[in-house]
C-alpha positions in Angstrom: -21.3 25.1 -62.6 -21.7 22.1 -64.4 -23.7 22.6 -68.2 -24.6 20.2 -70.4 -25.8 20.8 -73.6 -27.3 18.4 -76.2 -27.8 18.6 -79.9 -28.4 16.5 -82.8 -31.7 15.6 -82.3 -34.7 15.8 -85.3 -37.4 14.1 -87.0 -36.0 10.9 -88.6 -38.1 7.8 -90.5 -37.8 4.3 -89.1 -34.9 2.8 -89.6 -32.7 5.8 -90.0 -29.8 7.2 -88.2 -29.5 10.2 -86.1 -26.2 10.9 -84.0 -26.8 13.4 -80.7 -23.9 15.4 -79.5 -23.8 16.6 -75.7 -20.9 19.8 -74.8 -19.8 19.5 -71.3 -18.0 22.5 -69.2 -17.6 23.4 -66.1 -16.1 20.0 -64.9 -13.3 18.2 -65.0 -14.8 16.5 -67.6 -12.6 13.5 -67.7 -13.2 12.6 -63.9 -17.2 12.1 -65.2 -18.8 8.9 -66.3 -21.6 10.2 -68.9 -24.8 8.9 -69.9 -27.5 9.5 -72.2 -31.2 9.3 -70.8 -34.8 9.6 -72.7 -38.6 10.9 -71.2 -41.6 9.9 -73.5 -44.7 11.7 -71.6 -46.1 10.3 -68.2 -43.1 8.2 -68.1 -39.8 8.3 -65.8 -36.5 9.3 -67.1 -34.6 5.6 -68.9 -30.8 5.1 -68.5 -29.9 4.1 -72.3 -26.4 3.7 -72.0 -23.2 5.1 -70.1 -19.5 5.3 -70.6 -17.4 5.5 -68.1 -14.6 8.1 -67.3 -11.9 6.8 -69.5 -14.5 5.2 -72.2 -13.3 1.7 -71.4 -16.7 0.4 -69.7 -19.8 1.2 -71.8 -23.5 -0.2 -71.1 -26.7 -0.3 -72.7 -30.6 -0.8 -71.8 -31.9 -3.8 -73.6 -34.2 -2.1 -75.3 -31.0 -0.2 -77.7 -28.4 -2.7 -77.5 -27.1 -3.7 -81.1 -28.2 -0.4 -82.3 -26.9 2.7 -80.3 -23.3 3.6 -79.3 -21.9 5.9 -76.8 -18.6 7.3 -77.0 -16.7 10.2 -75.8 -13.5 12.7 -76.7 -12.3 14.2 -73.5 -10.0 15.9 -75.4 -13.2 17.5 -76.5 -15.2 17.0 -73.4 -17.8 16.1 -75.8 -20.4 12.5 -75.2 -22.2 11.4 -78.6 -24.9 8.8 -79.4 -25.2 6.8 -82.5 -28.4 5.7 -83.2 -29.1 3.3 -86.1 -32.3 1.3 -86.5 -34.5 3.7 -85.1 -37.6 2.2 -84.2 -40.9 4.6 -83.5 -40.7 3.9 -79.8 -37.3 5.7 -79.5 -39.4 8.9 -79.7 -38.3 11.0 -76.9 -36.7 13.6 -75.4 -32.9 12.4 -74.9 -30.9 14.3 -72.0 -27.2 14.3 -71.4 -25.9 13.0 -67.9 -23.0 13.6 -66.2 -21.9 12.3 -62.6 -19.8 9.9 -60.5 -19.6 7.4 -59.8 -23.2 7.0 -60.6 -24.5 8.9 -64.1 -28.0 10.8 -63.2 -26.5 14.0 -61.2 -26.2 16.6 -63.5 -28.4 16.6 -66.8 -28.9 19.1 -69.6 -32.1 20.4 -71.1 -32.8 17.7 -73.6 -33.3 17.4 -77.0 -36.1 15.8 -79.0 -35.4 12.9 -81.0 -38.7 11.7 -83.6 -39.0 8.6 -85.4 -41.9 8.7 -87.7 -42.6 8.3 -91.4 
């Protein structure tokens, strides 16, 4: 079965850099568009940004455009997210998403991303 599994993720002070890793298997991981989602508390799940399945197509909420970048080795069948210019309200728990054509199917447990001084 699909697994996704996340890392990278930490405490970090505003305006730092953090860069989250997600390790895909049990797919054809090249036939995926991937995404990267977040979950503060008593809040639904945000689409942050997605690549599609040959990395030619990304997108981005508003809210991390200028500062985040997806991108993907499916020679790997790894997904990563550069974030720069963290900002307090990027606290969250960022989750890996796999699925097609639409991101959102399959997700993996999350990892918790911090922004704080």
């Amino acid at each position: 079965q699909v697994q996704l599994v996340e890392s990278g993720g930490g405490l970090v002070q505003p305006g730092g850099s953090l860069k989250l890793s997600c390790a895909a298997s049990g797919m054809i991981f090249s036939r995926y568009n991937m995404g990267w989602y977040r979950q503060t508390p008593g809040k639904e799940r945000e689409l942050v940004a997605m690549i599609t399945s040959d990395g030619g197509i990304t997108n981005y909420a508003d809210s991390v455009k200028g500062r985040f970048t997806i991108s993907r080795d499916n020679t790997k069948s790894m997904v990563y997210l550069q974030m720069n210019s963290l900002k307090p309200e990027d606290t969250a728990v960022y989750y890996c998403s796999a699925g097609f054509p639409a991101v959102g199917r399959h997700f993996g447990q999350g990892t918790q991303v911090t922004v704080s001084s």
